[in-house]
MARTIDO-59461 format. One record per residue (C-alpha): residue number from 1; residue in three letters; x, y, z. Coordinates in steps of 0.2 Angstrom, whole numbers, plus 5000, padded with zeros to 4 digits. Example, Ala and Ser with C-alpha at 12.3 -4.5 7.8 and 13.67 -1.06 7.14 Angstrom:
BEGIN
<r><num>1</num><residuo>ala</residuo><east>5062</east><north>4978</north><up>5039</up></r>
<r><num>2</num><residuo>ser</residuo><east>5068</east><north>4995</north><up>5036</up></r>
//
This chain:
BEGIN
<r><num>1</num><residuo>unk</residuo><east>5769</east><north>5026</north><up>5258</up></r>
<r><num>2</num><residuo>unk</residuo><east>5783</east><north>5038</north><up>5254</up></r>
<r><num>3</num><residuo>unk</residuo><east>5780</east><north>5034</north><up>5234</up></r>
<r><num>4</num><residuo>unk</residuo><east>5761</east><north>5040</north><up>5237</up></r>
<r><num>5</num><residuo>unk</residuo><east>5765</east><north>5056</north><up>5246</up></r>
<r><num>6</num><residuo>unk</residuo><east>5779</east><north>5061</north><up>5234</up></r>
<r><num>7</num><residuo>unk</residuo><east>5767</east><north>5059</north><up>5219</up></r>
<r><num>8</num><residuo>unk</residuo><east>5754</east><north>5068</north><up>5230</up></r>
<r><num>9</num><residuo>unk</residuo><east>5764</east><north>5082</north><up>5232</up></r>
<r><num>10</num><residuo>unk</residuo><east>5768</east><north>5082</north><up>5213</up></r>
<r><num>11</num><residuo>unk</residuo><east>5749</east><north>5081</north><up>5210</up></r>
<r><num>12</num><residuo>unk</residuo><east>5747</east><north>5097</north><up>5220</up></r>
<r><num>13</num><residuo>unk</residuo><east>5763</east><north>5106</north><up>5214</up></r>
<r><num>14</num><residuo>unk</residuo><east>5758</east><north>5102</north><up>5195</up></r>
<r><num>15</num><residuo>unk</residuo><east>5740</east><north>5109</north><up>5197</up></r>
<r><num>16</num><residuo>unk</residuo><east>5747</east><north>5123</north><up>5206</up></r>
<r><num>17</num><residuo>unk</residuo><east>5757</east><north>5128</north><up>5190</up></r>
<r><num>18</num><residuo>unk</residuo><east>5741</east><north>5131</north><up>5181</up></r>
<r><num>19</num><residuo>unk</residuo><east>5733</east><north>5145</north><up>5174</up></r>
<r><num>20</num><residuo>unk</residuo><east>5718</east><north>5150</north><up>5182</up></r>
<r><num>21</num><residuo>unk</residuo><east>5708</east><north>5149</north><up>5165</up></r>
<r><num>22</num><residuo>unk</residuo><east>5716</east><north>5130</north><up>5162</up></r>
<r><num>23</num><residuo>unk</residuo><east>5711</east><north>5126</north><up>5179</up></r>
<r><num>24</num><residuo>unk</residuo><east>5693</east><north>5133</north><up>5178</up></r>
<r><num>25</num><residuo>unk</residuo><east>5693</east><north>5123</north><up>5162</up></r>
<r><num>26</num><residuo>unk</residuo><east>5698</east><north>5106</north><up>5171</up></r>
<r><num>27</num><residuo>unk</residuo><east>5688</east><north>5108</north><up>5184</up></r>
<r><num>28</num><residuo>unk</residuo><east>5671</east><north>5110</north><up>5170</up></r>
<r><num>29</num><residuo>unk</residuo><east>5675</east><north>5095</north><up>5161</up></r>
<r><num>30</num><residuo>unk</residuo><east>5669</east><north>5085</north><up>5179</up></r>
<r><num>31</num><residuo>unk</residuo><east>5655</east><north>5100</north><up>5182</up></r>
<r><num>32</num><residuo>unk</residuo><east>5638</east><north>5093</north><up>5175</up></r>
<r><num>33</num><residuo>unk</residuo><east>5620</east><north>5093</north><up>5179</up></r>
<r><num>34</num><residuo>unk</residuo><east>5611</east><north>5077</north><up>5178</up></r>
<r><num>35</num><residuo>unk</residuo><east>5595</east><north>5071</north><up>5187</up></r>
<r><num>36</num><residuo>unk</residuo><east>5579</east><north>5060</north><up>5184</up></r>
<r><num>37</num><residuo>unk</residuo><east>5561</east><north>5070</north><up>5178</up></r>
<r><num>38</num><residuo>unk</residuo><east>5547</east><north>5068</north><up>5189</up></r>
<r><num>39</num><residuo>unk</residuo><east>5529</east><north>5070</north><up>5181</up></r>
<r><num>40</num><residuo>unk</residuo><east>5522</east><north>5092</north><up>5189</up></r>
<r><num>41</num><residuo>unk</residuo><east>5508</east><north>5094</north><up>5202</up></r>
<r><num>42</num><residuo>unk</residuo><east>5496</east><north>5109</north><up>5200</up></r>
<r><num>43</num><residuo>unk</residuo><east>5497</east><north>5125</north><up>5209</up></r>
<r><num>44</num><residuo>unk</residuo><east>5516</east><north>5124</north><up>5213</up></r>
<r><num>45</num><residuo>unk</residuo><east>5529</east><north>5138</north><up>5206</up></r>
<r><num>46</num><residuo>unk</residuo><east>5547</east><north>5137</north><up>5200</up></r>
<r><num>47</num><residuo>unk</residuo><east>5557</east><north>5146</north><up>5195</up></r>
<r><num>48</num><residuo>unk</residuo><east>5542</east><north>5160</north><up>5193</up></r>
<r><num>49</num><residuo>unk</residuo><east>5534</east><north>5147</north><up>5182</up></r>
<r><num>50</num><residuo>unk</residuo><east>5517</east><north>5138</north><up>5186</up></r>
<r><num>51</num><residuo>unk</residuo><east>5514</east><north>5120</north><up>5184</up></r>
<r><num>52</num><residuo>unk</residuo><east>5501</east><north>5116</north><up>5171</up></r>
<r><num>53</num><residuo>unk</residuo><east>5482</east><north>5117</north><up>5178</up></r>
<r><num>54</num><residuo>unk</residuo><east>5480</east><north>5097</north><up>5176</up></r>
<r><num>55</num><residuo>unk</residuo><east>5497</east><north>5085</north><up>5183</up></r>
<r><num>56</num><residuo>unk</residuo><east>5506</east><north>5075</north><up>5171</up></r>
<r><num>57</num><residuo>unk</residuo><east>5516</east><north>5059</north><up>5175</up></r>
<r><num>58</num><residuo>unk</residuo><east>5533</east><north>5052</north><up>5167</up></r>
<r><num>59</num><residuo>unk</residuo><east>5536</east><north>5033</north><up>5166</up></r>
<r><num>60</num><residuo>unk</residuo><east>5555</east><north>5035</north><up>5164</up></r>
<r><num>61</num><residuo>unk</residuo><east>5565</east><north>5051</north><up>5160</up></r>
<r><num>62</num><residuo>unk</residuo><east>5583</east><north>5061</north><up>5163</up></r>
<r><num>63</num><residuo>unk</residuo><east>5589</east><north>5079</north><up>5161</up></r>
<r><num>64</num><residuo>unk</residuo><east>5606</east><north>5081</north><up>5158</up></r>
<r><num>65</num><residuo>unk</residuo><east>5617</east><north>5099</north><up>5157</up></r>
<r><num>66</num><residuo>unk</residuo><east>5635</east><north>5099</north><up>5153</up></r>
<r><num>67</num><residuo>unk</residuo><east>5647</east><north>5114</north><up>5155</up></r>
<r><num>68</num><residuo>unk</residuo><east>5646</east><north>5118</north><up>5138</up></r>
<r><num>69</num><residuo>unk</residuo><east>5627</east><north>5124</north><up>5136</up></r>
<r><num>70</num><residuo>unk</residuo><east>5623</east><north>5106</north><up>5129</up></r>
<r><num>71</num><residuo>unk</residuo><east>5606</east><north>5100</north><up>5138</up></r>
<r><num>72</num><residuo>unk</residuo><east>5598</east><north>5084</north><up>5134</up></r>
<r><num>73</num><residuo>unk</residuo><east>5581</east><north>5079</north><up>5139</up></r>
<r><num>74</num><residuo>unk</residuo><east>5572</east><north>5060</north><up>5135</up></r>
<r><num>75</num><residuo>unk</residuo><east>5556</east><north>5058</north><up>5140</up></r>
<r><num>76</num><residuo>unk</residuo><east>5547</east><north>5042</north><up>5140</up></r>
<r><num>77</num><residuo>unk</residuo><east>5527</east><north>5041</north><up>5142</up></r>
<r><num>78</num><residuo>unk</residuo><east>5523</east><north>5059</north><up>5149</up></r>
<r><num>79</num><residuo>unk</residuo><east>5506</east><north>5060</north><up>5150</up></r>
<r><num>80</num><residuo>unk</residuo><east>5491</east><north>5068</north><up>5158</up></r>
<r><num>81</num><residuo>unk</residuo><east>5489</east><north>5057</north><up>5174</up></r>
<r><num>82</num><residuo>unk</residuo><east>5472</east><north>5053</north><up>5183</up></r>
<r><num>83</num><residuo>unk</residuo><east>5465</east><north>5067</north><up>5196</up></r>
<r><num>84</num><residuo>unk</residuo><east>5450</east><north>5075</north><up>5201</up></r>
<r><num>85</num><residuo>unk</residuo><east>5443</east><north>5085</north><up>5190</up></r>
<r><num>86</num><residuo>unk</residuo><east>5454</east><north>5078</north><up>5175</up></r>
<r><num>87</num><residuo>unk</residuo><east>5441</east><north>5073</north><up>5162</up></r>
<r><num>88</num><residuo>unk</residuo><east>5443</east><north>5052</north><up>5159</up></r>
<r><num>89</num><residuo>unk</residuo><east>5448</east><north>5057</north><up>5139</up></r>
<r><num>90</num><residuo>unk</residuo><east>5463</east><north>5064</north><up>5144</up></r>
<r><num>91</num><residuo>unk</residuo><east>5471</east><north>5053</north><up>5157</up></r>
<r><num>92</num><residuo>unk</residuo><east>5483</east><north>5044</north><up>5148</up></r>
<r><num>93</num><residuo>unk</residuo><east>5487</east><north>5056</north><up>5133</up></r>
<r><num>94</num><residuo>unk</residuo><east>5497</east><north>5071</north><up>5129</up></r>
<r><num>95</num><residuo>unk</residuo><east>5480</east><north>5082</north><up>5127</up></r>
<r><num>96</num><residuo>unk</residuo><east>5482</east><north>5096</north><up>5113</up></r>
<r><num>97</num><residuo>unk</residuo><east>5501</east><north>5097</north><up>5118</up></r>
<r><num>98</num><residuo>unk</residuo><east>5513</east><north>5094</north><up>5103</up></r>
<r><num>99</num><residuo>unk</residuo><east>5529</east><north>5101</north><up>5109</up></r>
<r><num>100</num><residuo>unk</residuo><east>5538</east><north>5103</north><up>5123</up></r>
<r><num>101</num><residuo>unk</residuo><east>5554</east><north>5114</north><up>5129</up></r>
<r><num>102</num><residuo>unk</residuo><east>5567</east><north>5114</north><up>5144</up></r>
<r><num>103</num><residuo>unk</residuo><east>5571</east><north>5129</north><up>5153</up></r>
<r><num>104</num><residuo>unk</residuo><east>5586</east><north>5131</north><up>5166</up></r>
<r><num>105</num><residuo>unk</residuo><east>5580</east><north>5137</north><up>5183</up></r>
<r><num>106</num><residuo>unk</residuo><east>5595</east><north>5144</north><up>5194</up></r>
<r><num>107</num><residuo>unk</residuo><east>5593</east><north>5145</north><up>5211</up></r>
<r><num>108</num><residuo>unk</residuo><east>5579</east><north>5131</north><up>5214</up></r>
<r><num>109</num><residuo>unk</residuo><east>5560</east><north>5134</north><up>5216</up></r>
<r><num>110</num><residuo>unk</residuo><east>5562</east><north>5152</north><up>5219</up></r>
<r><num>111</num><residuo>unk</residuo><east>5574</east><north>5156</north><up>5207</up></r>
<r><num>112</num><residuo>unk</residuo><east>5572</east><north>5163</north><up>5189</up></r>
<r><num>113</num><residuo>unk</residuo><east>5574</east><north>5154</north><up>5174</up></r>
<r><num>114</num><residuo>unk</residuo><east>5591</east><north>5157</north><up>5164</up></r>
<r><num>115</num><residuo>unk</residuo><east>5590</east><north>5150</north><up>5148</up></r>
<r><num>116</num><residuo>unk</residuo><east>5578</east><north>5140</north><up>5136</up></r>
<r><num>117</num><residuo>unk</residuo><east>5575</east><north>5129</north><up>5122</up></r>
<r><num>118</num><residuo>unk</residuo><east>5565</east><north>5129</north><up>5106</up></r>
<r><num>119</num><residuo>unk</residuo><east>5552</east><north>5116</north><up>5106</up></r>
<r><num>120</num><residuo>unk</residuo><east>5555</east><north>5098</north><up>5102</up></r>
<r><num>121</num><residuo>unk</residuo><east>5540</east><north>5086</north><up>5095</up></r>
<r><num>122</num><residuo>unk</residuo><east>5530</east><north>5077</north><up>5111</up></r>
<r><num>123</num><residuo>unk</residuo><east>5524</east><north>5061</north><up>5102</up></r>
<r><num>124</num><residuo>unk</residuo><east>5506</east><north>5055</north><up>5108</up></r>
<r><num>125</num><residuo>unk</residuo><east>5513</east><north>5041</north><up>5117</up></r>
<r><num>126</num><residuo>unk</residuo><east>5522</east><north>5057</north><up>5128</up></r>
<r><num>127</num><residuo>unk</residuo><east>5539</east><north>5052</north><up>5121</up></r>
<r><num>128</num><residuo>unk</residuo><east>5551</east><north>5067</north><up>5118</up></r>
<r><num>129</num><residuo>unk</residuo><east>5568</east><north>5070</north><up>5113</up></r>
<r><num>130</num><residuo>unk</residuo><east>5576</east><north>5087</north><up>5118</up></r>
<r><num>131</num><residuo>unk</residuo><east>5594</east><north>5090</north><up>5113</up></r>
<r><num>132</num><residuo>unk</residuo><east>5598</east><north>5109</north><up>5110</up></r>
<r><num>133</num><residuo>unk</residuo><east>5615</east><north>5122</north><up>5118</up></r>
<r><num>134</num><residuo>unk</residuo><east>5610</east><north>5137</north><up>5129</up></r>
<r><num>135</num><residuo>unk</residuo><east>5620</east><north>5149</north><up>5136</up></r>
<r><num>136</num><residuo>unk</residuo><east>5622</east><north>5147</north><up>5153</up></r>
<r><num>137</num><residuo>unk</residuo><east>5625</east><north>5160</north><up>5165</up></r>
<r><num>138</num><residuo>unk</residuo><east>5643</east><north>5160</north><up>5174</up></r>
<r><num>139</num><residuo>unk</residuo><east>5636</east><north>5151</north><up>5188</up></r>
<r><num>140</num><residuo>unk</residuo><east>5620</east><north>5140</north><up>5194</up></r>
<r><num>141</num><residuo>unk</residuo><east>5616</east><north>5132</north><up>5211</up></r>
<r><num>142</num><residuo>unk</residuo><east>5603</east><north>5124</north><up>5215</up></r>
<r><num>143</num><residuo>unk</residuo><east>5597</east><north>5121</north><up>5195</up></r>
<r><num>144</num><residuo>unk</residuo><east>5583</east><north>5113</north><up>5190</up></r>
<r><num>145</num><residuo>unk</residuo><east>5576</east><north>5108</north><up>5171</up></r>
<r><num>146</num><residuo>unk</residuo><east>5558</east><north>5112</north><up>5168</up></r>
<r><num>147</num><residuo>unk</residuo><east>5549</east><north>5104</north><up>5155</up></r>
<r><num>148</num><residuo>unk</residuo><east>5537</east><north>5116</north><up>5148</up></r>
<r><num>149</num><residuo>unk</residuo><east>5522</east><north>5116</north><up>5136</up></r>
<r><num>150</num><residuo>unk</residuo><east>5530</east><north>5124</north><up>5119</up></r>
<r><num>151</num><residuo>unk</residuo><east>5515</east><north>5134</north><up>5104</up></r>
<r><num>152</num><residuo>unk</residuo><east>5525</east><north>5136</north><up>5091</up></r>
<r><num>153</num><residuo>unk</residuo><east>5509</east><north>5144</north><up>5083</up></r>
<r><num>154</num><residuo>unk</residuo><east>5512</east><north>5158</north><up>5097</up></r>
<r><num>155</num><residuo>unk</residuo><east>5522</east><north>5176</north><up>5097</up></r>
<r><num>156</num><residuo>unk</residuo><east>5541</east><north>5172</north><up>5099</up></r>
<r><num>157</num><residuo>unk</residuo><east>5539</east><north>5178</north><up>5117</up></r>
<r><num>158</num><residuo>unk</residuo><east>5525</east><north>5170</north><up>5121</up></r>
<r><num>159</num><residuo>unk</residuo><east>5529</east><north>5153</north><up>5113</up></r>
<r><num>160</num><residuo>unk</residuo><east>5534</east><north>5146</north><up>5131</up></r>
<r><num>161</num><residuo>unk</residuo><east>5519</east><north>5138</north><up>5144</up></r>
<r><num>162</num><residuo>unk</residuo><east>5516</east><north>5130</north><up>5162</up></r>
<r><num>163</num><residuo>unk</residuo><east>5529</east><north>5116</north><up>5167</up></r>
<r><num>164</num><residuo>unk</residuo><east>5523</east><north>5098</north><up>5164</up></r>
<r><num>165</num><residuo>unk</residuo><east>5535</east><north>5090</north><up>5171</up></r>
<r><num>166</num><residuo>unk</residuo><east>5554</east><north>5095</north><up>5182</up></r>
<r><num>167</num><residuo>unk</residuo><east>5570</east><north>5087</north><up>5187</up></r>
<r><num>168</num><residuo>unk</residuo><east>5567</east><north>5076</north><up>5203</up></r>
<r><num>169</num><residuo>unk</residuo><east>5564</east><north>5062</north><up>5208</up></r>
<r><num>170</num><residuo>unk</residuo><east>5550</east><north>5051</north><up>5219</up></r>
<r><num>171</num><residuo>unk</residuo><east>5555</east><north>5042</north><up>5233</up></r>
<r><num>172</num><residuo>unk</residuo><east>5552</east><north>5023</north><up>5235</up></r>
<r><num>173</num><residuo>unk</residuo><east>5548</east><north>5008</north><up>5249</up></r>
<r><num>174</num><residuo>unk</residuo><east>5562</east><north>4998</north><up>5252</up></r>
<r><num>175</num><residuo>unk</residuo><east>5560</east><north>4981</north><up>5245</up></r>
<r><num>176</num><residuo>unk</residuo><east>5571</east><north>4965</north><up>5241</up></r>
<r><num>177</num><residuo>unk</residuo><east>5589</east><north>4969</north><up>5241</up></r>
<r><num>178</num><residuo>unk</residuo><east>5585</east><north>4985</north><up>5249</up></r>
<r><num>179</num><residuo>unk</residuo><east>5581</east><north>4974</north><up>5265</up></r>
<r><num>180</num><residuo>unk</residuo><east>5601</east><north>4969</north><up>5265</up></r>
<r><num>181</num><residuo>unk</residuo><east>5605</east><north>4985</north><up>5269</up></r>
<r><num>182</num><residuo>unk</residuo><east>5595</east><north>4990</north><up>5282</up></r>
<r><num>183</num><residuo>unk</residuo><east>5580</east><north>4995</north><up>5271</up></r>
<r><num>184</num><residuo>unk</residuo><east>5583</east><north>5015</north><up>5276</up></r>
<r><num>185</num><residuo>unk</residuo><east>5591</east><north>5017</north><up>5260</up></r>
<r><num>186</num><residuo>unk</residuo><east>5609</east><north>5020</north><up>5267</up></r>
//
């Protein structure tokens, strides 16, 4: 017990001894931002960005941010899903959409959006790749990733289009070995 409250107190002492910038630097290496991507539902907002007009849907996908501007995005089968009004031809495809982008929301649904991506090829299957540094701003709560419809055929400041998909995630009914542990999920 004495052993582990003397290296305790060494622990705190030895941080203590640091400079703010090597502290601030130690303490980004464990600050990331990593989620799953769940597929976007019309007429909702983030970020002052609008959902595409028809939903999309994502079989598997993950957004990660690290402290150093790095963002990675994979997407697997992100593709117009089935909804009223959704013409039959394009359920299961990625429509006229050839690439996609992220963009950094600080500040959740009502934020503003505080860097972005070129565009990154959207494969017809709806599998994408995006791997790009952005320069983030000196702080960002509540973040969320939009991935955005990306022209490339466009004006440089109108390259970027509606959201089809956003860091998130579904939730699920508890089943098999969820069942051992109550089945509430905790």
């Amino acid at each position: 017990m004495q052993i582990r409250i003397l290296f305790s107190v060494a622990a705190i002492a030895a941080l203590s001894l640091m400079s703010p910038r090597a502290q601030a630097q130690a303490q980004n290496e464990v600050n990331f931002f990593a989620s799953s991507v769940v597929g976007s539902t019309p007429g909702v907002t983030v970020g002052g960005v609008a959902a595409a007009a028809d939903p999309w849907t994502v079989k598997a996908a993950a957004a990660n941010v690290a402290p150093n501007g790095q963002i990675l995005v994979n997407l697997v089968g992100l593709v117009i899903a089935a909804a009223t009004g959704v013409p039959a031809n394009l359920v299961g495809t990625v429509g006229p959409v050839k690439e996609v982008a992220a963009s950094l929301v600080c500040g959740g649904s009502g934020g503003m959006v505080a860097a972005s991506t070129g565009g990154f090829p959207l494969a017809a299957n709806g599998n994408a790749t995006i791997f790009a540094r952005i320069t983030l701003p000196a702080e960002c709560q509540a973040p969320v990733v939009l991935v955005r419809i990306f022209d490339p055929t466009a004006a440089a400041n109108a390259q970027l289009g509606a959201f089809i998909a956003l860091t998130g995630f579904h939730a699920v009914t508890p089943s098999g070995d969820d069942a051992k542990f109550g089945g509430d999920g905790h």
